[in-house]
OpenMM code with the backbone's topology and positions (N, CA, C; nanometers):
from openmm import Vec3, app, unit

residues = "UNK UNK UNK UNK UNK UNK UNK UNK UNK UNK UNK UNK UNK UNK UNK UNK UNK UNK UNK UNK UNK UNK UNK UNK UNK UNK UNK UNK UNK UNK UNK UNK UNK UNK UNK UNK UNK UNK UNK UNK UNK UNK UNK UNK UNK UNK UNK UNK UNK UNK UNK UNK UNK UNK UNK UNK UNK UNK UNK UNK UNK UNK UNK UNK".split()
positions = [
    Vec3(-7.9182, 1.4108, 5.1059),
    Vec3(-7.8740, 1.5064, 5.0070),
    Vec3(-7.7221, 1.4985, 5.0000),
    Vec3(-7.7040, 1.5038, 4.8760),
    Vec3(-7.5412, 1.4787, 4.8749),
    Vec3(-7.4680, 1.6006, 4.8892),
    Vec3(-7.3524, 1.5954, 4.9011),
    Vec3(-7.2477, 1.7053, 4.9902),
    Vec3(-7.2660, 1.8187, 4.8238),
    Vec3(-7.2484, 1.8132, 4.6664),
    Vec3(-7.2844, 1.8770, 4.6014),
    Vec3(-7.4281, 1.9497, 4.5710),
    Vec3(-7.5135, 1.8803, 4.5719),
    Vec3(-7.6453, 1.9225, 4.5794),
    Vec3(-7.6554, 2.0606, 4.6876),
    Vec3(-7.6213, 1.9948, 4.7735),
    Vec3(-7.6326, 2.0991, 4.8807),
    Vec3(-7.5640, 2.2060, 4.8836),
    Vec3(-7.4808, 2.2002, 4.8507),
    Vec3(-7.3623, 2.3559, 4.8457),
    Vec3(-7.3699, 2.4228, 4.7044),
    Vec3(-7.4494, 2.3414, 4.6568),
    Vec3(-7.5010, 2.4486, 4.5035),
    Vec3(-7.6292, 2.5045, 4.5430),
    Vec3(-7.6452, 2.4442, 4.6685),
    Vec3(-7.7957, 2.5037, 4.6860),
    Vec3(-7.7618, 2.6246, 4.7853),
    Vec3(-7.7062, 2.6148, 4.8975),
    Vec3(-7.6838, 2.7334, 4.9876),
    Vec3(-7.5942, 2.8547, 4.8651),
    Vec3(-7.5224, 2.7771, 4.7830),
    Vec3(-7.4351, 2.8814, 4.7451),
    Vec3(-7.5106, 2.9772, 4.6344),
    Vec3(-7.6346, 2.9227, 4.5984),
    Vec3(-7.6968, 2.9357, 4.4724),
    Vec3(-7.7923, 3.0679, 4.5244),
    Vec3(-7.8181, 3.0155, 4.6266),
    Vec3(-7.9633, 3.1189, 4.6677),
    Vec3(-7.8867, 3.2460, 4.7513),
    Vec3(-7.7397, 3.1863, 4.7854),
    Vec3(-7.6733, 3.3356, 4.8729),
    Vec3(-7.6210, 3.4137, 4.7940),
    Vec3(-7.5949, 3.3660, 4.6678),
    Vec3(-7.5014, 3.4660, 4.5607),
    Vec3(-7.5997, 3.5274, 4.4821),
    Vec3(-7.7265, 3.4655, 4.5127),
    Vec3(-7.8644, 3.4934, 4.4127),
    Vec3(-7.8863, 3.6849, 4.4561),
    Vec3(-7.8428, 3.6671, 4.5993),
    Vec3(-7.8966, 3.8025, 4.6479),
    Vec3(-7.8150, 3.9199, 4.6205),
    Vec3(-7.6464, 3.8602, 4.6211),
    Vec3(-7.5736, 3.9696, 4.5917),
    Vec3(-7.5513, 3.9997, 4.4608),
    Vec3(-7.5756, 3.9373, 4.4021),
    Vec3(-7.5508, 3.9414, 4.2149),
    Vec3(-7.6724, 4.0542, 4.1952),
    Vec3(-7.8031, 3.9846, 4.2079),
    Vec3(-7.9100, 4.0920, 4.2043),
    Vec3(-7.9317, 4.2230, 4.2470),
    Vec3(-7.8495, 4.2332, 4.3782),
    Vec3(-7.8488, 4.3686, 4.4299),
    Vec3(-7.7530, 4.4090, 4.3145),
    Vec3(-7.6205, 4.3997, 4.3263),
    Vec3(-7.5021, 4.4202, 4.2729),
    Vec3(-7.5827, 4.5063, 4.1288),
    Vec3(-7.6343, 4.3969, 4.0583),
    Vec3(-7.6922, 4.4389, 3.9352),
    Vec3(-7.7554, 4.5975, 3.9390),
    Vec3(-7.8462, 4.5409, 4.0415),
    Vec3(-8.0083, 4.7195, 3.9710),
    Vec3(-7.9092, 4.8360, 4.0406),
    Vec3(-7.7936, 4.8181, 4.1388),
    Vec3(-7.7617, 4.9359, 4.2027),
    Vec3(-7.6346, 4.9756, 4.1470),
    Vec3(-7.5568, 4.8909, 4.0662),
    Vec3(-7.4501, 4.9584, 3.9738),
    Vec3(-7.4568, 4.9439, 3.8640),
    Vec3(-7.5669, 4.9282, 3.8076),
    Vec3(-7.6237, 4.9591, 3.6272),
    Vec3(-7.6875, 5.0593, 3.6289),
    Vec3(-7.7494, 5.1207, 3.7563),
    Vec3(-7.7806, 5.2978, 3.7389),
    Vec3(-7.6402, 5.3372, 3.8292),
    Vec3(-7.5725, 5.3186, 3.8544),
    Vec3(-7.5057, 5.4720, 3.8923),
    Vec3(-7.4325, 5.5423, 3.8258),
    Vec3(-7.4216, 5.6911, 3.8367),
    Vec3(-7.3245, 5.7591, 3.7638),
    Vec3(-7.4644, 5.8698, 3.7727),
    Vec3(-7.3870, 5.9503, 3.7556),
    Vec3(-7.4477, 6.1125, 3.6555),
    Vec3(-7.5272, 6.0802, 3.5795),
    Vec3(-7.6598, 6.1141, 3.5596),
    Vec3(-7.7466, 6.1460, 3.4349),
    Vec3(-7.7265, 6.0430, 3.3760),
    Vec3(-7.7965, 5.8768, 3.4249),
    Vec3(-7.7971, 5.7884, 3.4057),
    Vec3(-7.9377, 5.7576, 3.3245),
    Vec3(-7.9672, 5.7705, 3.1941),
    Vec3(-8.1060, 5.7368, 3.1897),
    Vec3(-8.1179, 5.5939, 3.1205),
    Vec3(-8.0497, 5.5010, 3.1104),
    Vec3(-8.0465, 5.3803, 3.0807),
    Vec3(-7.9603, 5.2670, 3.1822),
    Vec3(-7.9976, 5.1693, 3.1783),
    Vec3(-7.8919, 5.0875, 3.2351),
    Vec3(-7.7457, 5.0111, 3.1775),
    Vec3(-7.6638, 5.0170, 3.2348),
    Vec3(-7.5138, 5.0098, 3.1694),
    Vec3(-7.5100, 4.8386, 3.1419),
    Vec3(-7.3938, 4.8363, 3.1214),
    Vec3(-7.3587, 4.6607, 3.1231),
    Vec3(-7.3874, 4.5511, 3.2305),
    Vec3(-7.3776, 4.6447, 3.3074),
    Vec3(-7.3588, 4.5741, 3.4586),
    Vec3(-7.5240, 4.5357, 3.4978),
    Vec3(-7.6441, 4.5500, 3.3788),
    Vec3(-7.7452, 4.4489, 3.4202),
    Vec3(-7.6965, 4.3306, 3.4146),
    Vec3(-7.6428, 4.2466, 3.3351),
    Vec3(-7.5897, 4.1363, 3.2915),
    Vec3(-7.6024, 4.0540, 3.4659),
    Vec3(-7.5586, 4.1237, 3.5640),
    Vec3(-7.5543, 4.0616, 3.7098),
    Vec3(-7.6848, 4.0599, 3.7280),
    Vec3(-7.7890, 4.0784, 3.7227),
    Vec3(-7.9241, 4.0407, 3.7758),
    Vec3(-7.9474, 3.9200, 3.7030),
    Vec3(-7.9349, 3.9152, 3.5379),
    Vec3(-7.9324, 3.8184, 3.4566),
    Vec3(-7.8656, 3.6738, 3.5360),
    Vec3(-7.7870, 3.6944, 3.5775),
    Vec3(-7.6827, 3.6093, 3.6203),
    Vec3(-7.7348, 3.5399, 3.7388),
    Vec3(-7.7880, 3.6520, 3.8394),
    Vec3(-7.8645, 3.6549, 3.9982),
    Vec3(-7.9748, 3.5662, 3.9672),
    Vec3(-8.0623, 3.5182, 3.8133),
    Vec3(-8.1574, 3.4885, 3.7777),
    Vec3(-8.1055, 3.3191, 3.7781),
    Vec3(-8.0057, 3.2879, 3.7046),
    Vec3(-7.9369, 3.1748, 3.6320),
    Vec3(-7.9233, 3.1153, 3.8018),
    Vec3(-7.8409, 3.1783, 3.8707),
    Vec3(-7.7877, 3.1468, 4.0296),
    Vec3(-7.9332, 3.1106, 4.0729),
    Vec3(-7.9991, 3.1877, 4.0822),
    Vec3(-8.1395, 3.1239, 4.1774),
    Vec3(-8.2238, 3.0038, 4.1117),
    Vec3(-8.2567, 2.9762, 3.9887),
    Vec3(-8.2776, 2.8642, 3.9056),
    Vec3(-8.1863, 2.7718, 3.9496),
    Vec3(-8.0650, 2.7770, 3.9458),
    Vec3(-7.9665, 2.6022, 3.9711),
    Vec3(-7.9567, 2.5922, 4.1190),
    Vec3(-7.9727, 2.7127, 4.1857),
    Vec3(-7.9890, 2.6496, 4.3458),
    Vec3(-8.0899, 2.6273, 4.3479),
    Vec3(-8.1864, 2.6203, 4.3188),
    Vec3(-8.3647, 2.6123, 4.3376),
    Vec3(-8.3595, 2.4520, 4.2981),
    Vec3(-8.3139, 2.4163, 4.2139),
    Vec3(-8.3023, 2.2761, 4.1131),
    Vec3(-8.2837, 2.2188, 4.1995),
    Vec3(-8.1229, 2.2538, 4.2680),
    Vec3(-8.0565, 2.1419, 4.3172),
    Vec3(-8.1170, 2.1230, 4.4404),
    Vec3(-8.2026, 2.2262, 4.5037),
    Vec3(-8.2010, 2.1744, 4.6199),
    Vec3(-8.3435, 2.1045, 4.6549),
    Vec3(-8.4049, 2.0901, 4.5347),
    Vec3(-8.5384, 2.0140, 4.4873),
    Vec3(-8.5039, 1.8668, 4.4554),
    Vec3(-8.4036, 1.8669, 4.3642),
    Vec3(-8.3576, 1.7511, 4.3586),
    Vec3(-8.2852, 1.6556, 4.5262),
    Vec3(-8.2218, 1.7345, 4.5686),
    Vec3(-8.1354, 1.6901, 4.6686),
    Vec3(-8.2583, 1.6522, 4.7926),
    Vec3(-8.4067, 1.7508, 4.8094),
    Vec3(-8.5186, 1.6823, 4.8896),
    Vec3(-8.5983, 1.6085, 4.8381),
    Vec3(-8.6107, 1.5459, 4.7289),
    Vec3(-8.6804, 1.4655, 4.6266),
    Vec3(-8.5867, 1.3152, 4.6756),
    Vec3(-8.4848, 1.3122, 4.6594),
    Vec3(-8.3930, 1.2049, 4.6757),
    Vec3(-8.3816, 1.1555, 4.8084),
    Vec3(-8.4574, 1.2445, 4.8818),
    Vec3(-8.3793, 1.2094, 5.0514),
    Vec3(-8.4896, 1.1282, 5.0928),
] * unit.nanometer
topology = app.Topology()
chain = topology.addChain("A")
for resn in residues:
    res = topology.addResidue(resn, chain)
    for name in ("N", "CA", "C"):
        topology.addAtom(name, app.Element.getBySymbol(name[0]), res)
């Protein structure tokens, strides 16, 4: 596995977790929150992150 493959892969699936948290727990907060704010956009994102580390690191054990 090459030195990129791989660090899109650890980095992909570790940022996967904080983006996602990040997302559902500060798109409700505030007062009398009955919708979610902008800040879903980070789960969205947590989604994109876990797809290209998932890729790469399929690709990178496919190749080895």
């Amino acid at each position: 596995m090459s030195g990129l493959e791989a660090a899109s892969g650890r980095n992909g699936i570790c940022a996967t977790a904080i983006l996602m948290s990040a997302g559902f727990f500060l798109s409700s907060a505030g007062r009398g929150v009955t919708a979610p704010n902008r800040l879903i956009v980070l789960v969205y994102a947590g989604t994109v992150s876990l797809a290209i580390g998932l890729v790469s690191l399929r690709i990178g054990l496919l190749a080895a």
